[in-house]
C-alpha positions as CSV (number, residue, x, y, z in Angstrom):
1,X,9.0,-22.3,31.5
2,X,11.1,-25.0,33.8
3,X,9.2,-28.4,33.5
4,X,8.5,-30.2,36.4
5,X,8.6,-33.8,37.7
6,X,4.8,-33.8,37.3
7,X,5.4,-32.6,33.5
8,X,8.3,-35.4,32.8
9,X,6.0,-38.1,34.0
10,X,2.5,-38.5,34.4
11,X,1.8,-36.8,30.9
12,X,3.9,-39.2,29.2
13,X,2.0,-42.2,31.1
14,X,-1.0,-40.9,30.2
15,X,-0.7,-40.3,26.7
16,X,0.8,-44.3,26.1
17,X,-1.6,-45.9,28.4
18,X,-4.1,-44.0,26.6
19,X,-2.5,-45.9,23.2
20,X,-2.2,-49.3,25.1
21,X,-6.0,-49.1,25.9
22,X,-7.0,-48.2,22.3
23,X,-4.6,-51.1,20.9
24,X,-6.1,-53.7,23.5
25,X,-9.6,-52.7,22.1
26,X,-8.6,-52.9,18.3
27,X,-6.5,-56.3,19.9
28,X,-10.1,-57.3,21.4
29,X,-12.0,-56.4,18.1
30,X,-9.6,-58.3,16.0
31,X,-9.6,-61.4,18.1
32,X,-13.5,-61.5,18.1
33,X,-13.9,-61.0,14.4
34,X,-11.4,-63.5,13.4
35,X,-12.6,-66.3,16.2
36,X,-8.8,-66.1,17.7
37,X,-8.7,-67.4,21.7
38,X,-7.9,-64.5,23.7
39,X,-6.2,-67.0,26.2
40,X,-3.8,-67.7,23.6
41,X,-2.7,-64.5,23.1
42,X,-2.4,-63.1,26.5
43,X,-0.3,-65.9,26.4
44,X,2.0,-65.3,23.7
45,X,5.6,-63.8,23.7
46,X,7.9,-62.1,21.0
47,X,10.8,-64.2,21.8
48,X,11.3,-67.6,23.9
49,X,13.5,-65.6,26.7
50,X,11.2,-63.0,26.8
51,X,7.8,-63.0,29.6
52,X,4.3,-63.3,27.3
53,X,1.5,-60.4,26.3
54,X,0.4,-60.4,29.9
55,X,3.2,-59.6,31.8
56,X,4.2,-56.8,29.1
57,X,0.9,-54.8,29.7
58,X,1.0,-55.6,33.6
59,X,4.0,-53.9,33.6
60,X,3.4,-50.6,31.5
61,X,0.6,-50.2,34.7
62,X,3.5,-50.9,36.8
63,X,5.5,-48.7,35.7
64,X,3.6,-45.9,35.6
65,X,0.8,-46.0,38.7
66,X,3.4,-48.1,40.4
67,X,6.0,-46.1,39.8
68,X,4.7,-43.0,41.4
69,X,3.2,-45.0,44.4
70,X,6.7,-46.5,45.1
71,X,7.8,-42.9,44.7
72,X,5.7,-42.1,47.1
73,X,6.5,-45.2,49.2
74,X,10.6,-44.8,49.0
75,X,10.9,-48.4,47.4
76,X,9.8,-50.0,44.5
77,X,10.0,-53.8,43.1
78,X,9.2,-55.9,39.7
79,X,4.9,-56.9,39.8
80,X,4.2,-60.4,41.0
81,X,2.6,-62.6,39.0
82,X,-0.3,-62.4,37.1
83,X,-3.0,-64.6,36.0
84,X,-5.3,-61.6,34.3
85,X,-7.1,-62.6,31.6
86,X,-7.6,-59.9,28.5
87,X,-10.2,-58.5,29.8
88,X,-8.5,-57.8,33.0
89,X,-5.4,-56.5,31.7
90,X,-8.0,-53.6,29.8
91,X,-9.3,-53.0,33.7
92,X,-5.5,-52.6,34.5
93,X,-5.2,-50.2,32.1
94,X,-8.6,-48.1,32.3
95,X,-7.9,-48.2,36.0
96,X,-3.7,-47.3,36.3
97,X,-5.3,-44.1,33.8
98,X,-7.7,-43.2,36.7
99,X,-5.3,-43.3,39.1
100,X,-2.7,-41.0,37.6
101,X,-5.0,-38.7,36.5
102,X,-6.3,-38.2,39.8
103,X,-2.4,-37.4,40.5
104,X,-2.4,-33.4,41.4
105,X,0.7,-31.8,40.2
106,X,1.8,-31.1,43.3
107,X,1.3,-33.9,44.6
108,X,3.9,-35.5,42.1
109,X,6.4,-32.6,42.5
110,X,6.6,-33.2,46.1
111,X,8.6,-35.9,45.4
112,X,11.5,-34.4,43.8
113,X,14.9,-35.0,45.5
114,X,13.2,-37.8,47.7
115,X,15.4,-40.6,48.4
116,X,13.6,-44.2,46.8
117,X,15.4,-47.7,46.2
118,X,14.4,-50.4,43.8
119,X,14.8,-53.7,45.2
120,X,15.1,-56.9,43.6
121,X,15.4,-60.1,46.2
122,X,18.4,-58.7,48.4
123,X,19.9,-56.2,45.6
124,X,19.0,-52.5,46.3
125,X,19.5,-50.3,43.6
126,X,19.3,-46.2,44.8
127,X,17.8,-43.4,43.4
128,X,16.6,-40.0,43.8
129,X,12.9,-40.1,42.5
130,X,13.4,-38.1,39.4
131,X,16.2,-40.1,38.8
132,X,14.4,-43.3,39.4
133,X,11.5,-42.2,37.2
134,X,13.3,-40.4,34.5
135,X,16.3,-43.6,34.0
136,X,14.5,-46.5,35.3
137,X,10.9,-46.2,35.1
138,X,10.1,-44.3,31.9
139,X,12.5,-46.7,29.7
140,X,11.1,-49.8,31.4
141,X,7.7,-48.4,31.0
142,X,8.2,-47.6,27.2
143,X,9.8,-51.2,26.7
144,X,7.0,-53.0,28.1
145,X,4.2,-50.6,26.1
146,X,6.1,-51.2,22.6
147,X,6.7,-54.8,23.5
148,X,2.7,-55.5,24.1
149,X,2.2,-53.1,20.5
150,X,4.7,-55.6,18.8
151,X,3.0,-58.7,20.5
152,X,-0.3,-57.6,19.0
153,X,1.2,-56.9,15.5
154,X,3.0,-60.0,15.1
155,X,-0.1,-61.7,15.9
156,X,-1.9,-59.8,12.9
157,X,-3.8,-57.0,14.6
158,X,-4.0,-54.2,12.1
159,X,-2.3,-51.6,13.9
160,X,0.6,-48.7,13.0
161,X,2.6,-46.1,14.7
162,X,-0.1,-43.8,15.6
163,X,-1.6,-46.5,17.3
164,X,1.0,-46.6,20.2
165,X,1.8,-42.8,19.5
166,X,-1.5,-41.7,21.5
167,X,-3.4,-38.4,20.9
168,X,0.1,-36.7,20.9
169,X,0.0,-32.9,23.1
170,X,0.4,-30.4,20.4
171,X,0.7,-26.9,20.5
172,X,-2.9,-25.2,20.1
């Protein structure tokens, strides 16, 4: 069985947006037993050079929802800013989960071979749309997911690998 753009992607969003949304709520339970500000930790970042909590999980929904509606559009670029508090960055994530799995396979397929560009200001970077999603979008994706998990355990939510492993797709 040949997998298909639809298999490469949306399954693998799924399953770690899934994760995210279970770590946010152990994030949420964790911040509410231990009377830790929530503004503070959407807030906080891993590193100095690197952008906070916030923009990490904006961008796991950006990556994934957005990646397939730029995709669909022919271009996609970095999110904006954000101001969402924790509370909106679970809607983000409930709601980017809803969206792809409205996706119909075929509907995802029907973008293989098409012709997209990520753009940046002025620079344009070209890709084919598996290309874009498999090289660009599933990495950046991944990056940003692991970097929100690491944000949370640094802070001292009690979370491990199965956390951001997500109800994994075994064979039945």
């Amino acid at each position: 069985m040949a997998l298909s753009l639809y298999d490469v992607s949306v399954p693998n969003y799924l399953q770690t947006l899934n994760a995210v949304s279970g770590f946010l709520g152990k994030g949420l339970a964790w911040a509410e037993a231990g009377g830790h500000d929530l503004d503070v930790l959407v807030d906080t970042r891993l590193a100095g050079d690197m952008l906070p909590f916030r923009f990490q999980v904006v961008s796991t929904c950006h990556h994934s929802r957005g990646a397939i509606a730029g995709a669909k559009a022919g271009i996609f670029s970095p999110p904006g800013p954000s101001d969402a508090s924790y509370a909106g960055l679970q809607a983000m994530v409930t709601d980017a989960i809803a969206e792809l799995q409205a996706l119909a396979p075929e509907e995802v397929n029907a973008l293989e071979g098409k012709e997209m560009v990520f753009q940046l200001g002025e620079r344009k970077l070209p890709f084919t749309v598996e290309n874009f999603l498999m090289s660009f979008s599933l990495p950046n994706f991944h990056f940003h997911a692991t970097t929100a998990y690491d944000i949370l355990r640094q802070k001292g939510v009690p979370l491990g690998k199965r956390d951001y492993l997500g109800a994994m797709r075994m064979k039945m």
